[in-house]
C-alpha positions as CSV (number, residue, x, y, z in Angstrom):
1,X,43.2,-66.2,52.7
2,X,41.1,-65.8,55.9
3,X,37.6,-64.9,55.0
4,X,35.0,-63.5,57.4
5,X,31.9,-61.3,57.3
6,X,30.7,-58.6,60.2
7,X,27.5,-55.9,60.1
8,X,30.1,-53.4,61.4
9,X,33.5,-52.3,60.2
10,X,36.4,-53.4,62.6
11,X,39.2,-51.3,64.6
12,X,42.9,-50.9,63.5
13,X,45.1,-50.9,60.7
14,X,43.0,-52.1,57.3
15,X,42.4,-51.4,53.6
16,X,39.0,-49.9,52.8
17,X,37.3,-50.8,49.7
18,X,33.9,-49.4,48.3
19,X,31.8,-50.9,45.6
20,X,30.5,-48.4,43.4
21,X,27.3,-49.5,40.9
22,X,27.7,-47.9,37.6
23,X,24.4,-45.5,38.7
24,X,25.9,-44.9,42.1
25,X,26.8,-40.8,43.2
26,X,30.2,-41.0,44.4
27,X,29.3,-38.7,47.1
28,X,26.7,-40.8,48.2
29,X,29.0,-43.5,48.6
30,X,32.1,-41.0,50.5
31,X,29.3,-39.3,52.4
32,X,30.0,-41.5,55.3
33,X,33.6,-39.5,55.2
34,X,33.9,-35.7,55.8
35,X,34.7,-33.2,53.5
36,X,38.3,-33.4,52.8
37,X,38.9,-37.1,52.7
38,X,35.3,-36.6,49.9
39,X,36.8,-34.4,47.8
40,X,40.1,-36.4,47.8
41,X,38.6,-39.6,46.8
42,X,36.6,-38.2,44.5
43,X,39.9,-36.0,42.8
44,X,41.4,-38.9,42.3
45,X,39.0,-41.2,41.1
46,X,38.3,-39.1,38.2
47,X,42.1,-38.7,37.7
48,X,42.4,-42.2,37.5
49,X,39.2,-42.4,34.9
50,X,37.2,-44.6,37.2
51,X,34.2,-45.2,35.4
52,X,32.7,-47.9,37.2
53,X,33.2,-50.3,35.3
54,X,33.5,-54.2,36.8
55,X,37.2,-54.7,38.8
56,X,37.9,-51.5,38.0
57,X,39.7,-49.7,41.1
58,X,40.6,-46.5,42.0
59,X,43.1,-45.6,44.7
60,X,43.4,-42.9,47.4
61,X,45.0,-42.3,50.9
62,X,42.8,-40.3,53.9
63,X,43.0,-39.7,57.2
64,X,40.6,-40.8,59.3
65,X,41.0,-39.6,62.3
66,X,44.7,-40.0,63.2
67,X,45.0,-43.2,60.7
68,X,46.2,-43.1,56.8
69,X,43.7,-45.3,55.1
70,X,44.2,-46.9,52.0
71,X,40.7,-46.0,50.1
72,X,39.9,-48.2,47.2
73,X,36.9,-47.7,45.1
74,X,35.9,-50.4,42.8
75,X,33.3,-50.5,40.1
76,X,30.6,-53.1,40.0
77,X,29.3,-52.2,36.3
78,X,26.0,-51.7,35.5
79,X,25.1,-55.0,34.8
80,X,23.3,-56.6,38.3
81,X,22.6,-60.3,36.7
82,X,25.9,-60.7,35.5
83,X,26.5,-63.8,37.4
84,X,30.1,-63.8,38.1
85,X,30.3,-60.3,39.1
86,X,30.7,-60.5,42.3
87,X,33.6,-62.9,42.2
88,X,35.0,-60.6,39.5
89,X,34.9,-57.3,41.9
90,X,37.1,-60.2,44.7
91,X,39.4,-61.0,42.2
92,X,40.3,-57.4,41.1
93,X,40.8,-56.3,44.6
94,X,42.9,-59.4,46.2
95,X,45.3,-58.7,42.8
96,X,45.6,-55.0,43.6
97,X,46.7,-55.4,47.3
98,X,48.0,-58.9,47.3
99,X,51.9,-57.9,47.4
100,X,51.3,-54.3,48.7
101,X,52.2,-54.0,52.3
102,X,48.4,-54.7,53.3
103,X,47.6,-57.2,55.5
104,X,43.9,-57.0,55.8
105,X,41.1,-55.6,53.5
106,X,37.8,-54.5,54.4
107,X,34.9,-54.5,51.9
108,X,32.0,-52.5,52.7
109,X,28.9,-53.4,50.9
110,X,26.7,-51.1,53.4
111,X,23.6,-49.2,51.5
112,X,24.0,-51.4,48.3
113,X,21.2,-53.8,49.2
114,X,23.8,-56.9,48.6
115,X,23.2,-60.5,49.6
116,X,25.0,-62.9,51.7
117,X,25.2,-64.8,48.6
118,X,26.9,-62.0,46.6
119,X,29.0,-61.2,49.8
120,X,30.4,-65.1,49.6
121,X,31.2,-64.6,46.0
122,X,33.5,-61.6,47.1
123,X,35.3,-63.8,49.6
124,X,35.8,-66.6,46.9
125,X,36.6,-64.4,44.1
126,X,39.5,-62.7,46.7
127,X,40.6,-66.2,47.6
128,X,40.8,-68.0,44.2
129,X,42.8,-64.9,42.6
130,X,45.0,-64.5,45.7
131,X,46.2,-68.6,45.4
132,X,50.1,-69.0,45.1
133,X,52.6,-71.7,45.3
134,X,55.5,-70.4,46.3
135,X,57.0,-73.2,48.3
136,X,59.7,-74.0,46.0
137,X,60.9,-70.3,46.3
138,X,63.2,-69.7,48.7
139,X,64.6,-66.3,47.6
140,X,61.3,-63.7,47.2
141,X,62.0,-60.4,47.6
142,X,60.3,-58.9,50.9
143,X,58.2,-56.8,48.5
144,X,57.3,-59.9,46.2
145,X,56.1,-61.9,48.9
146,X,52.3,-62.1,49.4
147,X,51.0,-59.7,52.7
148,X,47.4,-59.6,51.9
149,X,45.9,-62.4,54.8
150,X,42.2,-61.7,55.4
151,X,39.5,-60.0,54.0
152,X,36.6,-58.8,56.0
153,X,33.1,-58.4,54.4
154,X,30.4,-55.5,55.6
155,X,27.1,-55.5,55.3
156,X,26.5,-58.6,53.7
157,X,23.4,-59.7,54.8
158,X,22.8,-62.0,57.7
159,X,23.3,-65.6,55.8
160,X,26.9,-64.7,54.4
161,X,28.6,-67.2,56.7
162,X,26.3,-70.0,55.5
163,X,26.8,-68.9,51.7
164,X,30.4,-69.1,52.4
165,X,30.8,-72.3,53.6
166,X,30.0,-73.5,49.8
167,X,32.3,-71.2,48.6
168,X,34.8,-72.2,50.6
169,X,34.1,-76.1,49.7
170,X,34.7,-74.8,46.3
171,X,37.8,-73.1,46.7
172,X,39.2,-75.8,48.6
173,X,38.9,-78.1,45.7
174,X,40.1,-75.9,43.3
175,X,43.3,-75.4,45.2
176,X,43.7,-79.5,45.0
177,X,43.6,-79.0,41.6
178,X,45.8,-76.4,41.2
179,X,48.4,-77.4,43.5
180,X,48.1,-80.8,41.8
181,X,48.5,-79.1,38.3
182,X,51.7,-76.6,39.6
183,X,53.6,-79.6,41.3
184,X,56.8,-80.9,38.8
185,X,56.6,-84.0,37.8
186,X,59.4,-85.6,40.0
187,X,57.1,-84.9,42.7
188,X,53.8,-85.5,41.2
189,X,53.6,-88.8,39.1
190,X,51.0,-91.9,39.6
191,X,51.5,-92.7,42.4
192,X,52.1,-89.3,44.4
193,X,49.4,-88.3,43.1
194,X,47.0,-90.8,44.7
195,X,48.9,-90.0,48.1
196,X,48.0,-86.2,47.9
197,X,44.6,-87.1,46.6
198,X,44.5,-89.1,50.2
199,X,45.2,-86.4,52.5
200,X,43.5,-83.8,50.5
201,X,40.2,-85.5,51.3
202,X,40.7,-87.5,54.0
203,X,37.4,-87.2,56.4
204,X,35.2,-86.1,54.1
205,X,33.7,-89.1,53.2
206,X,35.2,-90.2,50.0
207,X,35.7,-93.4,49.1
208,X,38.8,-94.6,47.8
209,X,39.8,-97.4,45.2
210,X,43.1,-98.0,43.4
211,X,43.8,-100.5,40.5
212,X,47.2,-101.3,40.2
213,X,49.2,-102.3,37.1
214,X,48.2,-105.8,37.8
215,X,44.9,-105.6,38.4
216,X,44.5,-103.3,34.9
217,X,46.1,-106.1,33.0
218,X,44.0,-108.3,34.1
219,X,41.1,-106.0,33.6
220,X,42.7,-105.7,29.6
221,X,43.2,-102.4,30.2
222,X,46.4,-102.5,27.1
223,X,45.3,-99.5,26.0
224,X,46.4,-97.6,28.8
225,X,49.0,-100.1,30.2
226,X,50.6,-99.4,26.5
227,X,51.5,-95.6,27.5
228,X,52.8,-96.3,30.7
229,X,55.4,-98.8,29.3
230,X,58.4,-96.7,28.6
231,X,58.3,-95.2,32.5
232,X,59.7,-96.5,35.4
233,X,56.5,-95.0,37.2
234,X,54.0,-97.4,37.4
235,X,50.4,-96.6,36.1
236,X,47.5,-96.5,38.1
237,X,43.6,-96.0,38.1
238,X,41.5,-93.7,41.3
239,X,38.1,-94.4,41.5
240,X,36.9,-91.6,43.9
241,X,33.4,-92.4,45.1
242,X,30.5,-89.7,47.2
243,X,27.6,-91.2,47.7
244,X,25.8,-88.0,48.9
245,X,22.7,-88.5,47.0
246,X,19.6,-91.8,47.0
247,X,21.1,-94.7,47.7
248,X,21.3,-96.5,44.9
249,X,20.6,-94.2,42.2
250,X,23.1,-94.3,39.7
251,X,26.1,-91.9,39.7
252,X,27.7,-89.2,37.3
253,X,30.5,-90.6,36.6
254,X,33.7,-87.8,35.6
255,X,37.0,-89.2,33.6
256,X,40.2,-87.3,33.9
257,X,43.1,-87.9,31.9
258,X,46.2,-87.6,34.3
259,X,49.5,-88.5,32.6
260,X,51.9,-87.1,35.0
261,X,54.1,-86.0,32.2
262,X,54.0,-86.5,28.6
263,X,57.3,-86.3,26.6
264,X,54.9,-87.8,23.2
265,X,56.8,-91.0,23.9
266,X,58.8,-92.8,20.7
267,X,56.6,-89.6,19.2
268,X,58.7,-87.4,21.2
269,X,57.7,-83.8,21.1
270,X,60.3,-81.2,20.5
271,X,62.6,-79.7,23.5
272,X,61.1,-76.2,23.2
273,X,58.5,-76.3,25.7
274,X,58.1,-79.8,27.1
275,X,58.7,-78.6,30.5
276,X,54.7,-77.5,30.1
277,X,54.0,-81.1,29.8
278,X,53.4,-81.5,34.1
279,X,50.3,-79.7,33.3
280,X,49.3,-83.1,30.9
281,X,47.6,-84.1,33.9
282,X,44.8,-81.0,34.7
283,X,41.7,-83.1,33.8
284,X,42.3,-85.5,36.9
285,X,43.3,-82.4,38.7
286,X,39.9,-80.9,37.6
287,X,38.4,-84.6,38.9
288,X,40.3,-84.9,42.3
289,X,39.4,-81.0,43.2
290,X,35.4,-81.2,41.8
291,X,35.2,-84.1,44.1
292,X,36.8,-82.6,46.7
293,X,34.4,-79.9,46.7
294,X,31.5,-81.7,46.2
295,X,32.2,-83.6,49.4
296,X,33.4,-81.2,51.4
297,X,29.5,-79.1,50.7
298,X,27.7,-82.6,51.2
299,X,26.3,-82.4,47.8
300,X,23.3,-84.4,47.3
301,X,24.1,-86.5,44.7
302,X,25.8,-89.8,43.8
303,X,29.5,-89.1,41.8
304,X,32.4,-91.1,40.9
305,X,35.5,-89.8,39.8
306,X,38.1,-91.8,38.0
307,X,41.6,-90.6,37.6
308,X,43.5,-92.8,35.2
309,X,46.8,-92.0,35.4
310,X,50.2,-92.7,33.5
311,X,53.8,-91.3,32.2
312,X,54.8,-91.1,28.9
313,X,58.0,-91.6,28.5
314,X,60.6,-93.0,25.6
315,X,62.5,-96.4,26.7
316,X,63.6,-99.4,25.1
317,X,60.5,-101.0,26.4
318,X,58.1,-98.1,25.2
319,X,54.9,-98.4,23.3
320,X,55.9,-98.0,19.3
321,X,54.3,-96.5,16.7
322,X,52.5,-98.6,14.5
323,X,51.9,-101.1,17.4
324,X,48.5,-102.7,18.2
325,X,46.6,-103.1,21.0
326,X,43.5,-104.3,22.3
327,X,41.8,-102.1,24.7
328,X,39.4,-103.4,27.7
329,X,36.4,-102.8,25.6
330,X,37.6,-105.5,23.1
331,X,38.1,-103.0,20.2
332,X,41.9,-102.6,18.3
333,X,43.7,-99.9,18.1
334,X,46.6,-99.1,15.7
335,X,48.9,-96.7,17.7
336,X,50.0,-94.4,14.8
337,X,51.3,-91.6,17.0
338,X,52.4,-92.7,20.5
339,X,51.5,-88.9,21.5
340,X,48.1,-89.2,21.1
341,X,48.3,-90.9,24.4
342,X,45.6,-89.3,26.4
343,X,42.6,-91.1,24.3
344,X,43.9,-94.6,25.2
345,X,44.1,-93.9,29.2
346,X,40.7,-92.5,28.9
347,X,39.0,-95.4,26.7
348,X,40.2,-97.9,29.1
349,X,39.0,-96.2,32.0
350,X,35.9,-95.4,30.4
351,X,35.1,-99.4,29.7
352,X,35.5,-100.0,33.0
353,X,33.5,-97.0,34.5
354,X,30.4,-98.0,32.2
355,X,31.1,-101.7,33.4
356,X,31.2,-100.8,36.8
357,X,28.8,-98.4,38.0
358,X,26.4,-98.6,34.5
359,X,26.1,-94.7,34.4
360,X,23.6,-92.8,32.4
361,X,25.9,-89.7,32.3
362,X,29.5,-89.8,32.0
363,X,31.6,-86.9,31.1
364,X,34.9,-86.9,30.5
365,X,37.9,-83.6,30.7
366,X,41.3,-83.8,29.4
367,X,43.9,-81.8,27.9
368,X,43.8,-84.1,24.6
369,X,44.9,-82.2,21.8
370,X,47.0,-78.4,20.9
371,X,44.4,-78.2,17.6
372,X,41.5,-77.4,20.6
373,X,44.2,-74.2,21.0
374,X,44.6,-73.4,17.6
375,X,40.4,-73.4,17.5
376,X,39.7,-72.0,20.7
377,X,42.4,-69.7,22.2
378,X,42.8,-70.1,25.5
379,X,39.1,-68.7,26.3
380,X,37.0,-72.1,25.9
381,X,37.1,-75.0,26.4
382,X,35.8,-77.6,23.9
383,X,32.6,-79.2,24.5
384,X,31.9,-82.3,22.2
385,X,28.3,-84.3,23.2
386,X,26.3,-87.2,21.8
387,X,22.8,-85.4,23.7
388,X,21.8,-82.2,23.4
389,X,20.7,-81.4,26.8
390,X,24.0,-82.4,28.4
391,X,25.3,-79.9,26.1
392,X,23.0,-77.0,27.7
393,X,23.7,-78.1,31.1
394,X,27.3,-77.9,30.6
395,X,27.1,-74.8,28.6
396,X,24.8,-73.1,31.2
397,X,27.3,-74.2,34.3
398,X,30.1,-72.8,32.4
399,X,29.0,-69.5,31.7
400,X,27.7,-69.5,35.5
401,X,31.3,-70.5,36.8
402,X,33.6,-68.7,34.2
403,X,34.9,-72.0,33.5
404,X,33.6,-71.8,29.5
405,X,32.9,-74.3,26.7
406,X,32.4,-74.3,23.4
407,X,30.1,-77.0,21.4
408,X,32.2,-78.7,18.8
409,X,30.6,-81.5,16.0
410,X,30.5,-84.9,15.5
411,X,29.6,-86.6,12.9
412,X,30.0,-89.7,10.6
413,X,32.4,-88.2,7.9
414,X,35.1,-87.4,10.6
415,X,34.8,-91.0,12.3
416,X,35.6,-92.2,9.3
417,X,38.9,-90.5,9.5
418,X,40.3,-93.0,12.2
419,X,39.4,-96.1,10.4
420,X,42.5,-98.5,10.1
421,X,43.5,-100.3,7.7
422,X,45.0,-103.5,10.2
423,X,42.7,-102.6,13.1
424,X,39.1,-101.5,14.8
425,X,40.7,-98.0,15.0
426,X,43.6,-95.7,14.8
427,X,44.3,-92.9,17.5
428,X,45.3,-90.4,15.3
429,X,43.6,-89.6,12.0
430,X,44.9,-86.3,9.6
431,X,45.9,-83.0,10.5
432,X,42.4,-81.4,10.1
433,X,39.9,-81.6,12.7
434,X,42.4,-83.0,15.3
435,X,40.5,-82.4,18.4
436,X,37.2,-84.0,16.4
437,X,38.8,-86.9,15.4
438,X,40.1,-87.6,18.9
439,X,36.5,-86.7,20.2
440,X,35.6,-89.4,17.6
441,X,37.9,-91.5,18.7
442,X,36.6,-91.4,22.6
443,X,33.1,-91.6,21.2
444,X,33.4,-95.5,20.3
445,X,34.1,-96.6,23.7
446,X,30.6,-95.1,24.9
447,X,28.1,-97.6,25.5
448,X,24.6,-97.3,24.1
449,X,22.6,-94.9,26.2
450,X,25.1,-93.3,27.9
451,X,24.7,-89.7,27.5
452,X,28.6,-89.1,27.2
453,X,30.7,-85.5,27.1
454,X,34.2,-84.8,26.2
455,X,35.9,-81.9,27.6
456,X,39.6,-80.9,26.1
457,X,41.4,-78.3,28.2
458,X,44.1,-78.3,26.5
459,X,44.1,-74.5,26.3
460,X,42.5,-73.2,29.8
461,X,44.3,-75.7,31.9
462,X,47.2,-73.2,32.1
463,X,47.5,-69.5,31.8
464,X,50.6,-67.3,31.2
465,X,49.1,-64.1,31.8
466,X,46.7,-63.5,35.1
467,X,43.3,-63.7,34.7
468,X,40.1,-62.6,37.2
469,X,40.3,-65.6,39.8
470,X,43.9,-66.7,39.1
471,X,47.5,-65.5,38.4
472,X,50.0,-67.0,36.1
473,X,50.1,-70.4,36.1
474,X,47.2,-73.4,36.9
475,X,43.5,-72.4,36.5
476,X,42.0,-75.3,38.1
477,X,39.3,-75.0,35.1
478,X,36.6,-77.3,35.3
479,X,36.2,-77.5,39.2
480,X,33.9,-74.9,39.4
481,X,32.0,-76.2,36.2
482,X,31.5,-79.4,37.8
483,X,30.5,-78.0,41.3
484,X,27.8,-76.0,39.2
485,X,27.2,-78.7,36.9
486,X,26.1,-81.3,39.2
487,X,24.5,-78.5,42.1
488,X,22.1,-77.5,39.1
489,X,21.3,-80.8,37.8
490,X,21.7,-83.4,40.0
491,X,20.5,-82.5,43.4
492,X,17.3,-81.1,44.7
């Protein structure tokens, strides 16, 4: 999606959309037409029982001059501080016209006081919700296919273009992660992975490390060498590194849990549904796009992002359960269920983060367990913290983005739940409180100090019904949060 801005409307063939404020006269906002094409618009606006309300569109054809235009008034609400508004009003109109026959769409924001700020959020919220990946479909109908190409923004004050090249940063990332996310997993899988990480970011200053199986093992990585063992794909660690900030000041440090596909292992999960299991990956998507987006805007700040990333997969030589294994903190862990998987790639990688770059904030996003959907829905994520002002940052950057999370608790009774009776720990404790107990779990392997966060996905990662900034399919939840996240908190 093409995305520009201009102080005057252009020539030729467009789609026209008005933003209407919930305290706006219609005929203030037509007045710029004359009287025929007014009273049309306004017919059928209240036909269609446009009330203003946020996204909310109504549609109309009228000649101006010797051209048909498509006429689409859409509501901005009455709420002005409502922070994703603007990227809301984007969203609705890219879905309306996005297959319609319309190649370009013109936003007029002129008399309405907007910022180039609120102008950019249009743009983004037009391109996130327009994102498709259609590449494996070679037999769309003419009137299926995508038209809309560019969207032209009015009167959005004279630093739009300058607000927009964040925006843009951020919508570059979160189509990494997307596109990361959407890719089957004979196409995305360790390795492949790392390679598309490459030329995603390549130029923008990231710097790369990858720790092979080899160099994990001798690193006593066996906690996540031990899910990897029943794959012919062979495992591997990204370390992402943008030093953007002081030189020498101590990084954030983000942890994403990227098993390529997860079949549960000897645990296999049942048939029904395990073709969902690509998507086991969207935390290091959420990692790989955040940093992505964070170099591409030259954030000021120091981040590393680690990708650990595996297949699970049943095989003679797979991981069993009841094995043990010592991870590379030096703690055991009885493997009860080999489909809690996602904890023992993170804990590894986790040891050696702290180890390596002695963070004071590391934060960690996977798609751990399905009892954070039976909790949550898919409208949070959830949010479990050993500090209390991590917790508001996070929160805060959330609600900001649209990218939500919830608080969840910790606590001593439910660690006592993954005590083993042969080693340090088990990865699975009862039914109850699953996605506590694997919070719990993750929990031992932060160091003292370390204000730590664990974010499970498991239910926003993936959507099967469109939402405001994306259709069916990947969210790329948690790029945006992270973008905010570190812009709020972190630089300056």
């Amino acid at each position: 999606m093409k995305v520009t801005f201009a102080a005057a409307r252009p020539s030729g063939p467009f789609a026209l959309a008005l933003p209407v404020r919930g305290e706006d006269m219609l005929a203030d906002r037509l007045s710029q037409f004359d009287e025929a094409a007014r009273t049309l618009a306004a017919r059928a606006a209240e036909a269609q029982r446009f009330e203003r309300e946020t996204g909310a569109i109504a549609e109309s054809f009228i000649l101006e001059g010797e051209t048909a235009r498509r006429l689409l008034l859409v509501g901005l609400g009455t709420k002005r501080d409502d922070e994703a508004l603007f990227e809301r009003v984007g969203g609705a109109l890219a879905a309306h016209l996005l297959t319609s026959g319309e190649k370009k769409l013109v936003v007029d924001l002129t008399g309405l006081d907007a910022t180039g700020d609120e102008a950019a959020r249009i743009g983004f919220g037009a391109a996130a919700r327009s994102w498709r990946y259609d590449i494996y479909r070679t037999k769309l109908s003419d009137k299926a296919k995508p038209t809309l190409e560019e969207i032209v923004i009015v009167g959005g004050g004279s630093d739009a273009e300058e607000k927009w090249a964040a925006k843009d940063a951020l919508y570059g990332g979160l189509a990494l992660a997307r596109e990361l996310v959407t890719e089957p997993a004979n196409i995305i899988y360790p390795e492949t992975f790392i390679e598309r990480c490459r030329q995603a970011i390549d130029g923008l200053g990231i710097e790369i490390e990858v720790l092979d199986e080899k160099q994990m093992a001798d690193l006593g990585m066996n906690a996540l060498l031990g899910v990897s063992l029943g794959s012919a794909k062979p495992p591997r660690l990204l370390v992402m590194r943008w030093n953007g900030g002081t030189p020498g000041k101590k990084p954030v440090v983000l942890i994403g849990k990227g098993v390529t596909f997860d079949t549960g292992g000897i645990s296999i999960k049942p048939a029904a549904g395990m073709e969902t299991m690509k998507w086991d990956m969207g935390g290091a998507g959420a990692v790989a796009g955040a940093m992505k987006a964070l170099a591409a805007r030259k954030a000021k700040a120091n981040v590393v992002g680690l990708c650990g990333l595996v297949e699970n997969m049943p095989d003679g030589k797979a991981q069993r359960p009841g094995d043990v294994v010592t991870s590379m903190s030096g703690q055991t862990i009885e493997v009860i269920n080999t489909d809690a998987e996602g904890r023992l790639v993170l804990c590894d990688a986790m040891t050696w983060a702290q180890r390596e770059f002695k963070p004071e904030i590391l934060v960690d996003i996977a798609t751990l367990t399905g009892a954070m959907v039976v909790s949550l829905g898919h409208e949070f994520a959830g949010m479990f913290t050993n500090d209390d002002g991590l917790a508001v940052q996070l929160a805060d950057a959330g609600l900001k983005t649209g990218d939500k999370v919830w608080r969840q608790p910790l606590g001593a009774a439910y660690d006592k739940l993954i005590d083993s009776p042969i080693a340090d720990v088990k990865n699975v404790g009862p039914r109850e409180g699953g996605s506590i107990t694997a919070a719990q779990f993750l929990q031992r392997f932060v160091d003292d100090g370390v204000k730590w966060a664990h974010l499970d996905i498991a239910g926003v990662v993936w959507a099967n019904k469109p939402g405001t900034l994306y259709d069916k399919g990947a969210t790329g939840f948690g790029v945006a949060l992270f973008d905010r996240f570190i812009a709020d908190n972190h630089e300056g």
